[in-house]
N, CA, C and O atoms as a GROMACS GRO file, in nm:
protein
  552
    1UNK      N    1  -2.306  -2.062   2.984
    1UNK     CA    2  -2.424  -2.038   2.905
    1UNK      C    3  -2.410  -1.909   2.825
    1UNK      O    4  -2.453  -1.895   2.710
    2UNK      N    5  -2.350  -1.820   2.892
    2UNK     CA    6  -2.308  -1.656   2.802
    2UNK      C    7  -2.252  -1.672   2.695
    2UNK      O    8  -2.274  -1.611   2.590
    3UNK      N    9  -2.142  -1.791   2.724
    3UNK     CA   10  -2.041  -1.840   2.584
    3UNK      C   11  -2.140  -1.884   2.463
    3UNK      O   12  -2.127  -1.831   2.352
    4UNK      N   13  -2.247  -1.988   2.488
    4UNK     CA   14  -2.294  -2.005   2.393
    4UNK      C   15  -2.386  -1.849   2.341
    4UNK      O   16  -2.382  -1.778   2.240
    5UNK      N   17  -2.436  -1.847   2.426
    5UNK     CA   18  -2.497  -1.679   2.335
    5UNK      C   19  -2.452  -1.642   2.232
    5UNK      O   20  -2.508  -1.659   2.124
    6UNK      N   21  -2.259  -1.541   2.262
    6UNK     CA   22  -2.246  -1.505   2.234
    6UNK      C   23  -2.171  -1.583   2.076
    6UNK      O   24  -2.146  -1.522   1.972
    7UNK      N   25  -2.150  -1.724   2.103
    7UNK     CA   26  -2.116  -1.772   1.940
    7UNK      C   27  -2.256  -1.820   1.905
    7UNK      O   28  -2.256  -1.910   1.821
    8UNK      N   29  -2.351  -1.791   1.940
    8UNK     CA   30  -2.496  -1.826   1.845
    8UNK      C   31  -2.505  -1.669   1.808
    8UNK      O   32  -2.525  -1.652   1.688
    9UNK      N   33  -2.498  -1.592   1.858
    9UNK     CA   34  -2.561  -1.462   1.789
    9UNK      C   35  -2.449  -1.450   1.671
    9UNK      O   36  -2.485  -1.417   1.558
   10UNK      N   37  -2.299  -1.479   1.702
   10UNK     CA   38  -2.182  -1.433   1.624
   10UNK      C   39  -2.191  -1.525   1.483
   10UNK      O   40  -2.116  -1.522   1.386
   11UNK      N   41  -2.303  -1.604   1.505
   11UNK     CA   42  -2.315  -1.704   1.396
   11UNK      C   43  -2.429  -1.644   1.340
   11UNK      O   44  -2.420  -1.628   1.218
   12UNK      N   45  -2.565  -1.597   1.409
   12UNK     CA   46  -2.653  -1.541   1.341
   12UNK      C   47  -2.587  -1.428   1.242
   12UNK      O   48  -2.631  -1.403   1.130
   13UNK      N   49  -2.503  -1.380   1.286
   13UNK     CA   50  -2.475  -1.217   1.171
   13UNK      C   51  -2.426  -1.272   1.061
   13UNK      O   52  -2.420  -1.202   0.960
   14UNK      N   53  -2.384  -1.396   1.058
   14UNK     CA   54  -2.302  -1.422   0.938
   14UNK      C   55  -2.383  -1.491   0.807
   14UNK      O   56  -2.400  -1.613   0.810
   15UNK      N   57  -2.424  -1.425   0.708
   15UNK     CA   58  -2.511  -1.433   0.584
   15UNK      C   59  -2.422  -1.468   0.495
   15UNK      O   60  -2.357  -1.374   0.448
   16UNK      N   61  -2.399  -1.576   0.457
   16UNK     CA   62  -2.339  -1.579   0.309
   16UNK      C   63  -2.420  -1.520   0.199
   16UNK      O   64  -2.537  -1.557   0.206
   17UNK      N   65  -2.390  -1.430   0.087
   17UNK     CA   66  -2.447  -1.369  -0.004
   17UNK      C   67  -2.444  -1.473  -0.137
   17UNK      O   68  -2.348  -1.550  -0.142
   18UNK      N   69  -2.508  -1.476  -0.205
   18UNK     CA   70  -2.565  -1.583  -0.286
   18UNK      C   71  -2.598  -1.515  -0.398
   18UNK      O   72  -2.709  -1.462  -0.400
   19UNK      N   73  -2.502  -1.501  -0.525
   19UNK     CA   74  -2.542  -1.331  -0.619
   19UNK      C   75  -2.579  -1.526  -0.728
   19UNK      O   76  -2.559  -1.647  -0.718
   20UNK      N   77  -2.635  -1.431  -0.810
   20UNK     CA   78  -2.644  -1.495  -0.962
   20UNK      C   79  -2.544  -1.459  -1.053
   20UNK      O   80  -2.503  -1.343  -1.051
   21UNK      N   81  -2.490  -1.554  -1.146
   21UNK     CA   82  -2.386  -1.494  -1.200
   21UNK      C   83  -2.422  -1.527  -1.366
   21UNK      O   84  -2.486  -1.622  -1.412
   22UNK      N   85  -2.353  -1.408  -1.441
   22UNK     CA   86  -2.393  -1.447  -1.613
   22UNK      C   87  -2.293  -1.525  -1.646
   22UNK      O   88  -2.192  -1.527  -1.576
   23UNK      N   89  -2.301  -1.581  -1.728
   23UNK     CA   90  -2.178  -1.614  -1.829
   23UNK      C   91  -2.120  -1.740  -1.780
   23UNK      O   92  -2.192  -1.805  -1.705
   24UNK      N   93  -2.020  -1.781  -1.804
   24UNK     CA   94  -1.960  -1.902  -1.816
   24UNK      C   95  -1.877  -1.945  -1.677
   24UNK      O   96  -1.795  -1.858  -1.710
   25UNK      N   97  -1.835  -1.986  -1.580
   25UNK     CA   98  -1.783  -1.948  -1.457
   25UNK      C   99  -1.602  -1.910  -1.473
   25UNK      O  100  -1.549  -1.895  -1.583
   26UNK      N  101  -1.553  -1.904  -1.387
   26UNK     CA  102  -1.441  -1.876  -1.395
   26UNK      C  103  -1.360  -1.948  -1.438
   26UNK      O  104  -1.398  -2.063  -1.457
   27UNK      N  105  -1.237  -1.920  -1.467
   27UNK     CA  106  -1.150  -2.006  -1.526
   27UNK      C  107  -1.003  -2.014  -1.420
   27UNK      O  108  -0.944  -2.113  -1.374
   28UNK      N  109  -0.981  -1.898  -1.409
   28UNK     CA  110  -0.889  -1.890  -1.304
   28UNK      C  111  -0.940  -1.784  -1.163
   28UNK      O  112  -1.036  -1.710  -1.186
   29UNK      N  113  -0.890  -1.780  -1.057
   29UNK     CA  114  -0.898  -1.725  -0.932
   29UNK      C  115  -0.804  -1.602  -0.959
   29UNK      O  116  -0.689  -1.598  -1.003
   30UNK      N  117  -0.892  -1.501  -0.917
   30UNK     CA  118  -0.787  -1.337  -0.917
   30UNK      C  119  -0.776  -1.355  -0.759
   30UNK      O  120  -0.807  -1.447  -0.683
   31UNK      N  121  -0.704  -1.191  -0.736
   31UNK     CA  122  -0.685  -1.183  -0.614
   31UNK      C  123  -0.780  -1.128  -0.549
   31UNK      O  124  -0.734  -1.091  -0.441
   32UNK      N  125  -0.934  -1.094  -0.559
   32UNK     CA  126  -1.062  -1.062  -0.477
   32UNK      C  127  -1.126  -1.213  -0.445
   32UNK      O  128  -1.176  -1.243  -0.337
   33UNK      N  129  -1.114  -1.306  -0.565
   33UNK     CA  130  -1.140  -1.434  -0.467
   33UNK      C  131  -1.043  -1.544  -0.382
   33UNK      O  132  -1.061  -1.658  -0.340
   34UNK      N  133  -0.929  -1.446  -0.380
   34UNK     CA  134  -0.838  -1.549  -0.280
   34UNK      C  135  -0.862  -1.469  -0.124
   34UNK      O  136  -0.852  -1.530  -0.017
   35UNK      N  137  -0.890  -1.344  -0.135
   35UNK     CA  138  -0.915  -1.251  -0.005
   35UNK      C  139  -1.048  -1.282   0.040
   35UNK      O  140  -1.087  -1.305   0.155
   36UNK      N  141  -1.110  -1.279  -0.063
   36UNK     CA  142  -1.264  -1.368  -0.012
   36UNK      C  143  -1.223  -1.507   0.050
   36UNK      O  144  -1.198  -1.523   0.169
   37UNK      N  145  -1.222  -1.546   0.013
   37UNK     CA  146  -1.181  -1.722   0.054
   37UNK      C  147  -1.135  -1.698   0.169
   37UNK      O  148  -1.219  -1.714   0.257
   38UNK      N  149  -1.012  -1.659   0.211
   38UNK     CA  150  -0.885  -1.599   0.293
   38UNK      C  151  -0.982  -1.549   0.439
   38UNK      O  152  -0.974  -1.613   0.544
   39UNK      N  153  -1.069  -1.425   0.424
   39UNK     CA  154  -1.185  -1.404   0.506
   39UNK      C  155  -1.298  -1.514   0.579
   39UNK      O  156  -1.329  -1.542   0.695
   40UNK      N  157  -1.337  -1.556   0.447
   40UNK     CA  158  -1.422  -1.637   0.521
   40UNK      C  159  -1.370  -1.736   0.566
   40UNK      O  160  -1.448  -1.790   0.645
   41UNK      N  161  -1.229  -1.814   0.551
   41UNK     CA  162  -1.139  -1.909   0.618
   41UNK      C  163  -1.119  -1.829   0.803
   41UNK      O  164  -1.120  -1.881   0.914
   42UNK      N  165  -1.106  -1.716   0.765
   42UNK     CA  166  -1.097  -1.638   0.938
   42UNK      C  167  -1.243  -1.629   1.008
   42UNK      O  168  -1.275  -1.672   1.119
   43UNK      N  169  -1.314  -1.568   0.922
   43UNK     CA  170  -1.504  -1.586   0.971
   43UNK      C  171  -1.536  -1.733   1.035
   43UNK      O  172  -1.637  -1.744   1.104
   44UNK      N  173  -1.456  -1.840   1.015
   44UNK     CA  174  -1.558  -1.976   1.050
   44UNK      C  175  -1.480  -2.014   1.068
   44UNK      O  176  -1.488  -2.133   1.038
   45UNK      N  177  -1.372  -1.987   1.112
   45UNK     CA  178  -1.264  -2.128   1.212
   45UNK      C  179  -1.340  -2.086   1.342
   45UNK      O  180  -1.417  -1.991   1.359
   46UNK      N  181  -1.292  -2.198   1.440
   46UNK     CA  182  -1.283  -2.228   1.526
   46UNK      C  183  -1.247  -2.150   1.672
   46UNK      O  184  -1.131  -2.181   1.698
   47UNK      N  185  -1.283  -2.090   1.742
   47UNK     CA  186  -1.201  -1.971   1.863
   47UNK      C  187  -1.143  -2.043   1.897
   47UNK      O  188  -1.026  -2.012   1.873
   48UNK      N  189  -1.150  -2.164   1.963
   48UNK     CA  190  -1.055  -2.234   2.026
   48UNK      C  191  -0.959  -2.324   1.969
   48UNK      O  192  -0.885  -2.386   2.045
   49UNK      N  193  -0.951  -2.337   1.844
   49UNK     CA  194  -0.885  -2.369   1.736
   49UNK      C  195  -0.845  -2.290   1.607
   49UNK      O  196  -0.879  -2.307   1.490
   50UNK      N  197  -0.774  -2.212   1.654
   50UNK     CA  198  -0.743  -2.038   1.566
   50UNK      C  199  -0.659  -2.138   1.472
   50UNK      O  200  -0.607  -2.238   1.520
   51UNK      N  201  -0.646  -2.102   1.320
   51UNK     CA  202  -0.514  -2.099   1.269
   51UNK      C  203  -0.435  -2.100   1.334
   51UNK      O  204  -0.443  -2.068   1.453
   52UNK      N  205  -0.308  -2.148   1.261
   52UNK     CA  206  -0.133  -2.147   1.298
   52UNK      C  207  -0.101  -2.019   1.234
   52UNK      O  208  -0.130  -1.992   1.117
   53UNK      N  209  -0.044  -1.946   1.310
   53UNK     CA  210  -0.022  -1.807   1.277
   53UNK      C  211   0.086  -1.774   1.173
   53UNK      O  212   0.100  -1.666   1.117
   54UNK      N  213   0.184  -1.921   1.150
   54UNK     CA  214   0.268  -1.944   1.030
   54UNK      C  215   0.191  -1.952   0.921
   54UNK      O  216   0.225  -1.911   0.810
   55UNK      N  217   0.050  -2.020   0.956
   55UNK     CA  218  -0.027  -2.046   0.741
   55UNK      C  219  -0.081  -1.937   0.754
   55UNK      O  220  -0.146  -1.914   0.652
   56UNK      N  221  -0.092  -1.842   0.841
   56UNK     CA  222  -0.175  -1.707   0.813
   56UNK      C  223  -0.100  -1.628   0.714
   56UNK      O  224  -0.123  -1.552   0.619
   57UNK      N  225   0.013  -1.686   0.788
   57UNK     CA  226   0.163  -1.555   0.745
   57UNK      C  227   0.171  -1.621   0.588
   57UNK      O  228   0.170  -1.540   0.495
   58UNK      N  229   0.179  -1.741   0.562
   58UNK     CA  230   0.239  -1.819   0.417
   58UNK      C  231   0.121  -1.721   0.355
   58UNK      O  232   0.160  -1.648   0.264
   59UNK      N  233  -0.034  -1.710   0.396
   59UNK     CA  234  -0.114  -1.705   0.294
   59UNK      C  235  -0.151  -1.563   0.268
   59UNK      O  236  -0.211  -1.525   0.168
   60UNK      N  237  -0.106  -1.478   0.379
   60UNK     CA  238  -0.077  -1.322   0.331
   60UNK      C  239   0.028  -1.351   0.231
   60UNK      O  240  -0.018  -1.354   0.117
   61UNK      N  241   0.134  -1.370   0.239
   61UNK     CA  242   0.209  -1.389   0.140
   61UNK      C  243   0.240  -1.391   0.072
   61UNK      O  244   0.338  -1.335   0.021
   62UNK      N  245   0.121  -1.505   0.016
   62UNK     CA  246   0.107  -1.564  -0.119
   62UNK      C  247  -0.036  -1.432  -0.196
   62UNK      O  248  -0.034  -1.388  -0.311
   63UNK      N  249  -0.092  -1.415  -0.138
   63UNK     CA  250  -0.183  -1.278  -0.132
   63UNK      C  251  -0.096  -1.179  -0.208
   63UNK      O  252  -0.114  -1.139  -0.323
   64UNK      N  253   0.017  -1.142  -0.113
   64UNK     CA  254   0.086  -1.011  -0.167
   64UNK      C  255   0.143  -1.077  -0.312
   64UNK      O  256   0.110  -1.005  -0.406
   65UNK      N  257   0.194  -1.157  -0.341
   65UNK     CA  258   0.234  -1.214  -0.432
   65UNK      C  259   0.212  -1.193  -0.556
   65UNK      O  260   0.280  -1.147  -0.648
   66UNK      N  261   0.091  -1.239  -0.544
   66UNK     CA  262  -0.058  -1.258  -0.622
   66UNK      C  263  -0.062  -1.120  -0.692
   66UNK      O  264  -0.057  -1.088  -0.811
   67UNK      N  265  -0.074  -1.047  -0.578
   67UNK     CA  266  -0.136  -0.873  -0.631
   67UNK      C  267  -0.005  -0.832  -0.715
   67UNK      O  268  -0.046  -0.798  -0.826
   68UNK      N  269   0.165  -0.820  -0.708
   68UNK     CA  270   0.225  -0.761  -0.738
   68UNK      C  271   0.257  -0.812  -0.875
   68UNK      O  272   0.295  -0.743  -0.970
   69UNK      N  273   0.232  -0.972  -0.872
   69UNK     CA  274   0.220  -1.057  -1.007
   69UNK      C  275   0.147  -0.947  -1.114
   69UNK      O  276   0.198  -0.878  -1.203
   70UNK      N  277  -0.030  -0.962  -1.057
   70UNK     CA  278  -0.107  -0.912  -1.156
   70UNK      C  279  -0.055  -0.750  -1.173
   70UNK      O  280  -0.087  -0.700  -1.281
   71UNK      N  281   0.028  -0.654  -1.071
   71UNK     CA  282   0.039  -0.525  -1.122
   71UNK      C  283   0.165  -0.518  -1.259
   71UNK      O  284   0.164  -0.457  -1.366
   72UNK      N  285   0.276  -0.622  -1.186
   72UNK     CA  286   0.356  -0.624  -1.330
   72UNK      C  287   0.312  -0.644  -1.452
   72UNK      O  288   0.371  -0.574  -1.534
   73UNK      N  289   0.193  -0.743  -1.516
   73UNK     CA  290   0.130  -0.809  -1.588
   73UNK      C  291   0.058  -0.703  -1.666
   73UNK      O  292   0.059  -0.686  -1.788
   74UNK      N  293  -0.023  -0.614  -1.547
   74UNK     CA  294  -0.053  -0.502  -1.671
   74UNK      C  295   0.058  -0.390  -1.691
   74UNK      O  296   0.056  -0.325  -1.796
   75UNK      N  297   0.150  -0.366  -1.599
   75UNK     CA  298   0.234  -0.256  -1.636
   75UNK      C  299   0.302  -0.342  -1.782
   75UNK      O  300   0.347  -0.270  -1.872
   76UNK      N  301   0.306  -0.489  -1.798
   76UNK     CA  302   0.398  -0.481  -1.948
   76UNK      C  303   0.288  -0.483  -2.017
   76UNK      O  304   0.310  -0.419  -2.120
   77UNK      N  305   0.136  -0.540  -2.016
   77UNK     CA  306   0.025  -0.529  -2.084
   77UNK      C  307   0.069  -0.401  -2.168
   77UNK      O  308   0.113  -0.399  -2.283
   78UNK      N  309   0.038  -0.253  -2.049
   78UNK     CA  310   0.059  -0.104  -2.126
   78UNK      C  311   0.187  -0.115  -2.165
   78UNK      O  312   0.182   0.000  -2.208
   79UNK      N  313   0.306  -0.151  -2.192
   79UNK     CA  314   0.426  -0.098  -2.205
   79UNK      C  315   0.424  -0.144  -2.395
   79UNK      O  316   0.442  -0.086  -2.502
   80UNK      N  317   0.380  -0.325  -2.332
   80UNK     CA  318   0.367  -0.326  -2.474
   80UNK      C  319   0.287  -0.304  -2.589
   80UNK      O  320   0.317  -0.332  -2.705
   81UNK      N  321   0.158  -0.239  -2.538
   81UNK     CA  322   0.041  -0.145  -2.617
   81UNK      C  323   0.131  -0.042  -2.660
   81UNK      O  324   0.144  -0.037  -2.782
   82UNK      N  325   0.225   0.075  -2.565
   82UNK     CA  326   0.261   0.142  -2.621
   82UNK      C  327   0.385   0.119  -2.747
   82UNK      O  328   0.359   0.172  -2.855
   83UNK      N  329   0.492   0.057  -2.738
   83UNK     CA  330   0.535  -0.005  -2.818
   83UNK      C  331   0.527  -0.044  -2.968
   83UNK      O  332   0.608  -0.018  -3.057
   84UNK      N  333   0.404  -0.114  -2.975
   84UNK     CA  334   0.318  -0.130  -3.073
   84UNK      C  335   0.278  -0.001  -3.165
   84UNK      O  336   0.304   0.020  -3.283
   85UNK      N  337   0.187   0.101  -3.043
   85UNK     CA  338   0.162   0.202  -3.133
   85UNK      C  339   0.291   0.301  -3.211
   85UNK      O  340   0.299   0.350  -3.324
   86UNK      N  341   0.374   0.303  -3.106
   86UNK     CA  342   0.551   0.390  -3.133
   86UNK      C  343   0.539   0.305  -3.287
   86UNK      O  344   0.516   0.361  -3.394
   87UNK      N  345   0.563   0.154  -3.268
   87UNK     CA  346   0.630   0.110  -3.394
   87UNK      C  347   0.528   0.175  -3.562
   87UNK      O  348   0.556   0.232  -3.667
   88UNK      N  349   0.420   0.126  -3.499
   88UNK     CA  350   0.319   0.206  -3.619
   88UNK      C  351   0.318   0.279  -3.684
   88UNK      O  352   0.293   0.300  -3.803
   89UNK      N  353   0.377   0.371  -3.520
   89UNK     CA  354   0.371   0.563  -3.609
   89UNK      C  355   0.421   0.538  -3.682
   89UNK      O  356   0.362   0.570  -3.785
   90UNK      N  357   0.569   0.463  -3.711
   90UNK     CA  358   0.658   0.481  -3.746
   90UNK      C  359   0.679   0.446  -3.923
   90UNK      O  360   0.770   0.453  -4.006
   91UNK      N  361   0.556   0.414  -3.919
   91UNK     CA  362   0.509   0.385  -4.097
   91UNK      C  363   0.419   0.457  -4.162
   91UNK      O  364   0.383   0.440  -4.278
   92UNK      N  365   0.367   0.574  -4.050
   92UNK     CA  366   0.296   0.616  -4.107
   92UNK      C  367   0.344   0.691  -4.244
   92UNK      O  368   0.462   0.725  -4.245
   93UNK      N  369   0.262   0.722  -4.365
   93UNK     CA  370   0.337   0.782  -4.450
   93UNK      C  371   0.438   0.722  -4.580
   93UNK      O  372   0.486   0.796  -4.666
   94UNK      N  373   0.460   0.560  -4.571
   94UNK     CA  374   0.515   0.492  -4.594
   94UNK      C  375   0.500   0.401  -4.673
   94UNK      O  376   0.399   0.341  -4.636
   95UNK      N  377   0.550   0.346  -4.777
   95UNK     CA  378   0.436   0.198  -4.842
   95UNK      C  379   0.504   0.057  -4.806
   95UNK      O  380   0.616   0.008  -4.786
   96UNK      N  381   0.357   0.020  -4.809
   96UNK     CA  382   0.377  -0.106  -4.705
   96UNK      C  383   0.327  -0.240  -4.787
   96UNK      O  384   0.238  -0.234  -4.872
   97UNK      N  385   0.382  -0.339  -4.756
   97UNK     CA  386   0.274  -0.429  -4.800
   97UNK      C  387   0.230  -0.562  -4.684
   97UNK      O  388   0.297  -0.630  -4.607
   98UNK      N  389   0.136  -0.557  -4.707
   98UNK     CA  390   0.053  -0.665  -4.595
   98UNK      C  391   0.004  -0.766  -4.697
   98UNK      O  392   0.007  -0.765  -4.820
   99UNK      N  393  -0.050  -0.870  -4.592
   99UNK     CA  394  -0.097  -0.978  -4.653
   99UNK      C  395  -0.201  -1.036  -4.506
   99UNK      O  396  -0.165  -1.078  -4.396
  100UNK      N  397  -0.306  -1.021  -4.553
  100UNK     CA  398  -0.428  -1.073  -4.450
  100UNK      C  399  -0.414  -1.205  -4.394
  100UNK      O  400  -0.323  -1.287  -4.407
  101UNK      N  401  -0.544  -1.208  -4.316
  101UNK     CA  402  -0.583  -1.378  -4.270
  101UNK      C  403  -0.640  -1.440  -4.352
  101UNK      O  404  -0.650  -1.561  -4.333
  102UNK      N  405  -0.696  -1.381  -4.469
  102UNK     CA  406  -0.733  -1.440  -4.566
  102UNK      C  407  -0.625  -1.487  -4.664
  102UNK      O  408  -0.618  -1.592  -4.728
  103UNK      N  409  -0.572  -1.419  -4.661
  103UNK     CA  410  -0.440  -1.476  -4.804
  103UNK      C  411  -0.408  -1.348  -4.845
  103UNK      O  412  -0.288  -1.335  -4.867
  104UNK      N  413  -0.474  -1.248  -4.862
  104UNK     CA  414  -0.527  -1.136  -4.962
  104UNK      C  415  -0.390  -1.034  -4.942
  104UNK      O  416  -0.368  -0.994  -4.828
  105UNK      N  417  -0.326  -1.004  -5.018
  105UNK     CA  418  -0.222  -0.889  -5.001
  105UNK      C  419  -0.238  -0.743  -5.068
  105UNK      O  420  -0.290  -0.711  -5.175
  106UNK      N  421  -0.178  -0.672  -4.976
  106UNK     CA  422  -0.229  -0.542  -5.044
  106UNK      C  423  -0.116  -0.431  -5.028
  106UNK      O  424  -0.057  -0.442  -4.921
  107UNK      N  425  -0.081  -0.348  -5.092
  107UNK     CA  426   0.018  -0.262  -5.123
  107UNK      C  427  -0.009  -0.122  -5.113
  107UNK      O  428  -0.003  -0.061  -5.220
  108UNK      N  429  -0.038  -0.055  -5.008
  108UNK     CA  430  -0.009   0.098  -4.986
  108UNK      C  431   0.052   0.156  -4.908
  108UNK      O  432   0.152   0.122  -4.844
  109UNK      N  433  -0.015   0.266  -4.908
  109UNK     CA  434   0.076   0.417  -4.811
  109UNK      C  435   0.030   0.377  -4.708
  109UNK      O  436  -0.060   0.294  -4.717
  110UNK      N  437   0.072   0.418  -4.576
  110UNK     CA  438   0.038   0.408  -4.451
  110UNK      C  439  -0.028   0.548  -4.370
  110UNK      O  440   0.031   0.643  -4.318
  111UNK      N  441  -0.161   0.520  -4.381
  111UNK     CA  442  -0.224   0.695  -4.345
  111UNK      C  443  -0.225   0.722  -4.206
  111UNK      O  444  -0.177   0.831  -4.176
  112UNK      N  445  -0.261   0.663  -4.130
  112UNK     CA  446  -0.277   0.650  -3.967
  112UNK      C  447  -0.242   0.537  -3.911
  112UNK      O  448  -0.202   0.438  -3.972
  113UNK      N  449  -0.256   0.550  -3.769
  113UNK     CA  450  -0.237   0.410  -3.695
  113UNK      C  451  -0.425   0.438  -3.624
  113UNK      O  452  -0.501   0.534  -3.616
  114UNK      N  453  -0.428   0.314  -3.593
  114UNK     CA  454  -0.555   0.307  -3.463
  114UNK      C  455  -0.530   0.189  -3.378
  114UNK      O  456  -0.470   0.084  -3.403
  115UNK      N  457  -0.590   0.229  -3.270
  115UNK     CA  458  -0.583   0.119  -3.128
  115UNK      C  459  -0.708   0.102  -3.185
  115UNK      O  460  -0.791   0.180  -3.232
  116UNK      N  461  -0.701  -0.060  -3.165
  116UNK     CA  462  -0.858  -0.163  -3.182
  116UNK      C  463  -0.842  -0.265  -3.096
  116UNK      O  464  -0.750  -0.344  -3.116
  117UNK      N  465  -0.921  -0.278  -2.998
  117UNK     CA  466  -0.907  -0.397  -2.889
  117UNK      C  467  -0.794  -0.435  -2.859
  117UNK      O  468  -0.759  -0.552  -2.871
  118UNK      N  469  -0.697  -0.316  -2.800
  118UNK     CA  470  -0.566  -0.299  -2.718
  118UNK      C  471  -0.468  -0.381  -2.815
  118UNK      O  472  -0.394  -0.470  -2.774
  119UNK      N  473  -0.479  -0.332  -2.970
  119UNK     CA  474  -0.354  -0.351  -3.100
  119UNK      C  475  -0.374  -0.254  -3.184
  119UNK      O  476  -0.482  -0.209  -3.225
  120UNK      N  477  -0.256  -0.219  -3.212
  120UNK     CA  478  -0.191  -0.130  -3.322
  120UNK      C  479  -0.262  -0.177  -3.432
  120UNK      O  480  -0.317  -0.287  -3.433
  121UNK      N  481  -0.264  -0.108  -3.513
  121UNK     CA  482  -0.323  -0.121  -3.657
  121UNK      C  483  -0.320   0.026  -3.773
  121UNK      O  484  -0.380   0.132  -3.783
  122UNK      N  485  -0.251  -0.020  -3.820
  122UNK     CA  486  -0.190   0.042  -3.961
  122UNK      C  487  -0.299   0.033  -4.059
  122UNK      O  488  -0.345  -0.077  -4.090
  123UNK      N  489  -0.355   0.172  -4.123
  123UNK     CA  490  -0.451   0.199  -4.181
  123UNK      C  491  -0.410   0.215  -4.329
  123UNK      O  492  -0.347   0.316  -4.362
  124UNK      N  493  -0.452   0.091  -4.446
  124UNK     CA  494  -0.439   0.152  -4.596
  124UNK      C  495  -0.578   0.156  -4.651
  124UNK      O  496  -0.674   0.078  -4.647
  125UNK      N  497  -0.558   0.273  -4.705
  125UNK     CA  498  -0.685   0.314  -4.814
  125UNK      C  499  -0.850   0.246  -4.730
  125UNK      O  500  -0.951   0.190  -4.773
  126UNK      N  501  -0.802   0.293  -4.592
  126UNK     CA  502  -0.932   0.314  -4.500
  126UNK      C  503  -0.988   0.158  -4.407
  126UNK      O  504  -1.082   0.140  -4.329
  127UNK      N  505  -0.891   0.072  -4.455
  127UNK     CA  506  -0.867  -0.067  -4.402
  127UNK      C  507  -0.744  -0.058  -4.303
  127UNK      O  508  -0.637   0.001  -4.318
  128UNK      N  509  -0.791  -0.135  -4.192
  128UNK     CA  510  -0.713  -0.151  -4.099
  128UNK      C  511  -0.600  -0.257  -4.065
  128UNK      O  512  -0.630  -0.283  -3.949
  129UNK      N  513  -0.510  -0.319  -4.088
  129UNK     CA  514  -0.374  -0.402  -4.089
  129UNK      C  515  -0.312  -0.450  -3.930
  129UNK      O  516  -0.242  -0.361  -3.880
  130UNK      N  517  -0.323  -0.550  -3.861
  130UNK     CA  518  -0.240  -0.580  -3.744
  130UNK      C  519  -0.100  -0.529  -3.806
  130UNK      O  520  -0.090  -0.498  -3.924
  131UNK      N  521  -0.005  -0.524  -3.724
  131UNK     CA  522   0.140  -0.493  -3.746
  131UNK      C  523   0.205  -0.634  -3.783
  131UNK      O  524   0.321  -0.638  -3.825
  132UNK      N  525   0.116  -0.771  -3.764
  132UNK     CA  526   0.134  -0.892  -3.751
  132UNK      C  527   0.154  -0.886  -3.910
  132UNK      O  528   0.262  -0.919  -3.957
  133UNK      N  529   0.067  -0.849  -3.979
  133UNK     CA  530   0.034  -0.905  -4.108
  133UNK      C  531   0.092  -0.813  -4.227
  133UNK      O  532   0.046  -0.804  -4.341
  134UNK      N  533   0.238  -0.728  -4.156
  134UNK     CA  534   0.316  -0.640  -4.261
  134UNK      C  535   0.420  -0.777  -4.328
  134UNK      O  536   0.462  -0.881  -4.277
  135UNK      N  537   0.429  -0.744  -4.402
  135UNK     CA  538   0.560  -0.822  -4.496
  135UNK      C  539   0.650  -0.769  -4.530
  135UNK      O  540   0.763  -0.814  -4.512
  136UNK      N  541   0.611  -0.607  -4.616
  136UNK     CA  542   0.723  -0.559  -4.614
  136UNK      C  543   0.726  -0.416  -4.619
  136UNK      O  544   0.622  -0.355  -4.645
  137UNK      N  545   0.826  -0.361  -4.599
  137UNK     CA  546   0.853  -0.177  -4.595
  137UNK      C  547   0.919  -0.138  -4.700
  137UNK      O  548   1.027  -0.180  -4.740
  138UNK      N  549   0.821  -0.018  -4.765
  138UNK     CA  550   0.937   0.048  -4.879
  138UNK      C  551   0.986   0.179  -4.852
  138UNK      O  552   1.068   0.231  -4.927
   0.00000   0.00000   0.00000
């Protein structure tokens, strides 16, 4: 009779949280909802039916995996932000010619660079240029 007690109370503490969420739902799984998942897979098994201590091990694993994936991903994210801006500098001062998303081409000096939503951009006569849309260097 103690046994049941103590898995009715061990069941009372357990609240699933229930948030509201904005926007559109997910598209892919990061690694805070595979550790979530991962948890509450340990929260609600079974005592007398524990996991196999091999899929514990596969799914740490795949966990660590996961995380070192996403740290490479932004270390080239920044590597190749910086990159970008290096190449930029590298006109600053320079005449250039671009040609837009519109069609529109345009022919000047190169005064600055600016970061705009993590891209380089080459500034003529106070307009801003992806590095995408150079054609040519004089």
């Amino acid at each position: 009779m103690d046994r049941f007690t103590t898995i009715g109370s061990a069941a009372s503490t357990f609240q699933p949280s229930l948030t509201k969420t904005t926007g559109p739902p997910k598209q892919v799984l990061d690694k805070d909802d595979f550790l979530k998942l991962f948890l509450t897979q340990l929260r609600n098994q079974d005592p007398e039916k524990a996991q196999d201590q091999s899929q514990m091990m596969a799914q740490m694993a795949q966990f660590t995996q996961l995380e070192q994936i996403t740290n490479l991903n932004k270390t080239m994210t920044a590597q190749s932000a910086t990159e970008q801006l290096a190449s930029a500098s590298n006109l600053i001062g320079r005449a250039v010619q671009v040609l837009d998303t519109d069609g529109n081409s345009a022919i000047g000096l190169v005064s600055s660079v600016r970061v705009e939503k993590g891209e380089a951009r080459i500034m003529i006569d106070g307009k801003g240029y992806k590095m995408s849309e150079v054609v040519t260097v004089q």
